[in-house]
C-alpha positions in Angstrom: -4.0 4.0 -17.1 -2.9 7.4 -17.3 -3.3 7.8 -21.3 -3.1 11.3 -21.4 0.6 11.4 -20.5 2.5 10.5 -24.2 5.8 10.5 -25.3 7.2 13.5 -26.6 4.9 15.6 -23.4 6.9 18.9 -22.5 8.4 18.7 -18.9 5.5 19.4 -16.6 3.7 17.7 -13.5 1.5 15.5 -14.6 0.1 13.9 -11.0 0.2 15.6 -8.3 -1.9 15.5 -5.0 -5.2 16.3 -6.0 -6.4 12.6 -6.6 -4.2 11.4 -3.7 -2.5 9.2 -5.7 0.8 7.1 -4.7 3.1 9.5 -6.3 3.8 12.3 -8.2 4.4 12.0 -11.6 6.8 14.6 -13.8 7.6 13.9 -17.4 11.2 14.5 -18.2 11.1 14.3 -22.1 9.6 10.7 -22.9 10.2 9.3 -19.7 7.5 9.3 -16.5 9.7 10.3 -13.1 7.9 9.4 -9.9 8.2 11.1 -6.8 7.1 9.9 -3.1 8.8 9.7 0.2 6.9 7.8 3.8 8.7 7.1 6.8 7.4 5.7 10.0 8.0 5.3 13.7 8.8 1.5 14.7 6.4 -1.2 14.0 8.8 -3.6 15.1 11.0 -4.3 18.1 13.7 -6.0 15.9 15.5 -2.9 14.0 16.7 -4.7 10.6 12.9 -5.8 10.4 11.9 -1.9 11.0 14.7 -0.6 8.6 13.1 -3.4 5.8 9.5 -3.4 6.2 9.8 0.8 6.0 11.7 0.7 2.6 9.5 -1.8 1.3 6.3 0.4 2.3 8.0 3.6 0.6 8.9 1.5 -2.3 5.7 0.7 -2.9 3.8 3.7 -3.9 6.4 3.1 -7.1 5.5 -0.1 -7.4 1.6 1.0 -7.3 2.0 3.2 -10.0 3.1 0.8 -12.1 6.5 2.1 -11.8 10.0 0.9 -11.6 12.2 2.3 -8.3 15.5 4.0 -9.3 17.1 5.5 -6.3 16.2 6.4 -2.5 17.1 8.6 0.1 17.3 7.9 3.8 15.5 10.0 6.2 16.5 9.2 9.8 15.4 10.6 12.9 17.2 9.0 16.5 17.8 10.4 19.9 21.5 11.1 20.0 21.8 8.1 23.0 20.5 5.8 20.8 23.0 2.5 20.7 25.1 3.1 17.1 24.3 -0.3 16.3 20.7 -0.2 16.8 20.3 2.9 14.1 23.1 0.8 11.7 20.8 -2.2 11.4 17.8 -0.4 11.1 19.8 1.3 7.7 21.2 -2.1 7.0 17.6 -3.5 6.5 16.6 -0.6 4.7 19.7 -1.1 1.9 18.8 -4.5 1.8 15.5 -4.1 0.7 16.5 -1.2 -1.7 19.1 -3.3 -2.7 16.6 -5.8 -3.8 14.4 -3.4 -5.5 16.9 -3.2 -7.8 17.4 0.5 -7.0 20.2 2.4 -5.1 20.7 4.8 -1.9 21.9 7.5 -3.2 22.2 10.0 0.6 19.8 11.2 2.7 19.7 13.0 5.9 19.2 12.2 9.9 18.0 14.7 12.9 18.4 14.2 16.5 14.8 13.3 17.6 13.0 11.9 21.0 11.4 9.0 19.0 13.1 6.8 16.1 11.7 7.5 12.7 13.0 6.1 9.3 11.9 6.4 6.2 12.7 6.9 2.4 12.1 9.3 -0.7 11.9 7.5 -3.6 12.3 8.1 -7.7 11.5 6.0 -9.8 10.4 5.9 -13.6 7.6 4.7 -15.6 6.6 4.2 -19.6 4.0 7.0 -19.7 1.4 4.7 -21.1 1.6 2.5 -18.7 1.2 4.7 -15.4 -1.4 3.2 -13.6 -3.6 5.6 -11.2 -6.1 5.3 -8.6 -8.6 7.0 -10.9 -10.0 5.4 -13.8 -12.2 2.6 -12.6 -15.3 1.6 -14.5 -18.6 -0.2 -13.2 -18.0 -3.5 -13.6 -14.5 -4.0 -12.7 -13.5 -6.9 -10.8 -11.0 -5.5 -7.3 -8.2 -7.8 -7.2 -5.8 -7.4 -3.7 -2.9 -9.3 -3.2 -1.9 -9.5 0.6 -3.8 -10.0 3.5 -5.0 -7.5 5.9 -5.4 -6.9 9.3 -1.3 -6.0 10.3 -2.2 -3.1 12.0 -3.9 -5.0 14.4 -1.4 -8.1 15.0 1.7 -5.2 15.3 -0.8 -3.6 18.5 -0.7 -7.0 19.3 2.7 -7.3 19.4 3.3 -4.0 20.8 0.5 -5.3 24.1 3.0 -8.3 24.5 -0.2 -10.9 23.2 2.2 -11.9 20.1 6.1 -12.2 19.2 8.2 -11.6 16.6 8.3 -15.3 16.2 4.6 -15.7 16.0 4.0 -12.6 13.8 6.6 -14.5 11.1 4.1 -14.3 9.0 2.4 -11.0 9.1 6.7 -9.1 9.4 7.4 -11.0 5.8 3.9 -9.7 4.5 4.8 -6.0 5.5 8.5 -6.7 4.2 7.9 -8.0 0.9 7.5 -6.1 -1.9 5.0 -5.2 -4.2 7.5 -5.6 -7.6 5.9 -8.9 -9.2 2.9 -7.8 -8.4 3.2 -4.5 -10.3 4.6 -6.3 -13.1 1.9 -8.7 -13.4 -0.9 -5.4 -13.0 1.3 -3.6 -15.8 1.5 -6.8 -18.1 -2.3 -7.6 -17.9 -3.4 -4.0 -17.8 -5.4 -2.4 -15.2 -8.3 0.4 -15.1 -7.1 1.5 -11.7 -4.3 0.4 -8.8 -3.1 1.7 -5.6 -1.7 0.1 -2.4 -3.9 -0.4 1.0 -1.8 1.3 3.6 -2.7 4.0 6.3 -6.1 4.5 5.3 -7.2 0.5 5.0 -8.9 -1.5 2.9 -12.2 0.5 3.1 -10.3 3.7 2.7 -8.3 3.4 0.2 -11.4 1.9 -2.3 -13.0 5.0 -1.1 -10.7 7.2 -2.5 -10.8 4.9 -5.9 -14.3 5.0 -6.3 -14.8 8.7 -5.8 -11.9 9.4 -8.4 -13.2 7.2 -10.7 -16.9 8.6 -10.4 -18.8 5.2 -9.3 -19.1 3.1 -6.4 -17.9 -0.1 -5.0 -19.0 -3.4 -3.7 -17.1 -5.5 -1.2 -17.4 -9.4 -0.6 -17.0 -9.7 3.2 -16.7 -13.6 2.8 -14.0 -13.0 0.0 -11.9 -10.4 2.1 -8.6 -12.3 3.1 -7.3 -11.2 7.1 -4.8 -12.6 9.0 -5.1 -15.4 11.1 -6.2 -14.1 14.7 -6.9 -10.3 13.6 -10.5 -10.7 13.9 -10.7 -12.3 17.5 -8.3 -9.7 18.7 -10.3 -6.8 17.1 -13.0 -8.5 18.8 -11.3 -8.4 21.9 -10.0 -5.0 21.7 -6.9 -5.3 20.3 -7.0 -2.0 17.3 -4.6 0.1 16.7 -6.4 4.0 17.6 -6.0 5.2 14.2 -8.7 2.5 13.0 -11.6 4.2 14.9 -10.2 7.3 12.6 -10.7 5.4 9.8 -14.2 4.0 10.5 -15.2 7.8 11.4 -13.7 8.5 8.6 -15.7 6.3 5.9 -18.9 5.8 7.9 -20.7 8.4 5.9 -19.8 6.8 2.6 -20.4 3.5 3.5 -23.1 0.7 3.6 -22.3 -1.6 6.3 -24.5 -4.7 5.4 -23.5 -7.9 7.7 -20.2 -6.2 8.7 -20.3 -6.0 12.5 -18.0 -3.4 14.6 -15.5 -6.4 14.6 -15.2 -6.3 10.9 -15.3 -2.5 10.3 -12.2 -2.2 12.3 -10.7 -4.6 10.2 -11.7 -3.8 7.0 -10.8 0.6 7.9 -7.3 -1.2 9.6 -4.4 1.0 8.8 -2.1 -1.2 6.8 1.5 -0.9 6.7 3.2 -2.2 3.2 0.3 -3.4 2.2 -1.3 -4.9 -1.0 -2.0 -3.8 -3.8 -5.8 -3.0 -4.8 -6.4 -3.3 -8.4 -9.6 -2.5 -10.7 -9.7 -4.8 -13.7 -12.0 -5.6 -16.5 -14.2 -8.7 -15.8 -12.5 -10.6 -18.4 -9.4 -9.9 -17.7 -9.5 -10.7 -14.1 -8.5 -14.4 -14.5 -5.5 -13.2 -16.7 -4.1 -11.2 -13.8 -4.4 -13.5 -11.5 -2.5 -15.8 -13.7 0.1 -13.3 -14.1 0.4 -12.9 -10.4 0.6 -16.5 -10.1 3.4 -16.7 -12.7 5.2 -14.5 -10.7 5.0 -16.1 -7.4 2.3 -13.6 -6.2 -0.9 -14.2 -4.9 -4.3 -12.7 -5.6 -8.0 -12.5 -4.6 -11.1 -11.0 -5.9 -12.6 -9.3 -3.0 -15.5 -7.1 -4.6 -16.0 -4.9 -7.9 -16.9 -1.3 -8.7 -20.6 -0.6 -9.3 -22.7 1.8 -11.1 -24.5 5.0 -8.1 -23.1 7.6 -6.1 -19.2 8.3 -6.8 -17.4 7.1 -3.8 -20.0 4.9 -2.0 -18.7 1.5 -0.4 -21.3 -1.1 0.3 -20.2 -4.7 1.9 -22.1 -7.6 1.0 
């Protein structure tokens, strides 16, 4: 929790980049304002899924801060020839899912580009007690996620023409739900530590948790929950580019154990709208999963943070 941040704090930035967390915070008199924007190129062929799945991914560095979004902006990027229709649905999905949030579109602004973009910047507010950073775990902790990885891998799937829309069903409501109950539940229960698993992965993201938080981490290769068919096709091939970045990336910090090439590239697999990653104490562990039942949401305890070097991952 981010306990420095009270009520009656003078407007300043409180969060900003330096612990790469979610999103900036600024205090506006009693009240925590957070800041963030993301926007993607298509993941998707169908353009309503695209326009959803990319609100709910910008949405959720709110919702990882233990925050509540308030409005959005579009940003839009087309080629000018680009069927009317086709850019309509892709803002249509985004709406909806903004809708949903509970928050509002309040403008935004398109460019003419080669390749479609969309993507939103979103405010949103928080009780300053109750920000929730990705600093502040403590040996011990128990490191509860709450969706499933391996999407980067079933969308190159997708994109190779070895999957459908159809048969990704699945995996497109994963990337298009969002993170709300789930940051209710961590707020609720109370957390040392949170963020969401997107472009940096599973591995990646705890990486950057541990070394803000000054300890290590552990990860339970049999408890890691992966989509259905991610590891054959990782076996087979099938990764998007970016996940040889991210093994690169963490293979100094990291002890591999039993986790073959197959599993690094899953475990480092850039996520889009992914879980969220949450460092709670031991005992408080079954509460939250409780909570996230209570609220629909599911859970799993996937590893814990350890005492030793500040930032090292080993998988068990």
């Amino acid at each position: 929790m981010l306990d420095r941040i009270a009520p009656g704090t003078s407007t300043a930035l409180m969060v900003g980049f330096e612990t790469s967390d979610d999103a900036a915070v600024y205090m506006l008199g009693d009240r925590a304002v957070l800041l963030t924007v993301d926007f993607f190129t298509p993941m998707v062929d169908d353009p309503y899924d695209f326009g959803r799945i990319t609100a709910a991914n910008a949405l959720s560095d709110i919702y990882a801060m233990g925050g509540r979004p308030l409005t959005a902006m579009n940003l839009l990027a087309f080629p000018c020839a680009m069927d009317a229709e086709v850019v309509a649905e892709v803002l249509r999905g985004g709406a909806d899912k903004v809708r949903e949030a509970g928050a509002v579109i309040v403008g935004g602004h398109t460019i003419d580009d080669d390749e479609p973009k969309y993507g939103l910047s979103v405010m949103g507010e928080a009780d300053p007690a109750r920000v929730v950073r990705n600093i502040g775990a403590r040996p011990g902790d128990l490191l509860v996620l709450t969706k499933r990885i391996g999407v980067g891998i079933m969308n190159t799937a997708l994109k190779r023409g070895l999957e459908s829309e159809e048969s990704l069903h699945d995996v497109i409501e994963s990337m298009a739900h969002l993170n709300a109950a789930a940051s209710e539940a961590m707020v609720a229960v109370g957390v040392h530590a949170g963020t969401d698993v997107t472009g940096f992965g599973l591995l990646g993201h705890l990486r950057e948790m541990a070394l803000g938080s000054g300890c290590a981490a552990e990860i339970d290769l049999g408890s890691v929950p992966v989509f259905e068919g991610a590891l054959d096709y990782a076996r087979d091939g099938v990764w998007p580019g970016r996940a040889k970045d991210v093994v690169a990336h963490v293979d100094p910090h990291v002890e591999w154990g039993s986790a073959d090439e197959t599993w690094r590239l899953v475990l480092c697999d850039p996520q889009t709208s992914g879980g969220l990653l949450m460092a709670v104490e031991p005992t408080r562990a079954d509460e939250l999963l409780g909570a996230l039942e209570e609220r629909g949401e599911w859970g799993a305890v996937v590893g814990r943070m350890a005492e030793g070097e500040a930032g090292r991952v080993s998988v068990r």
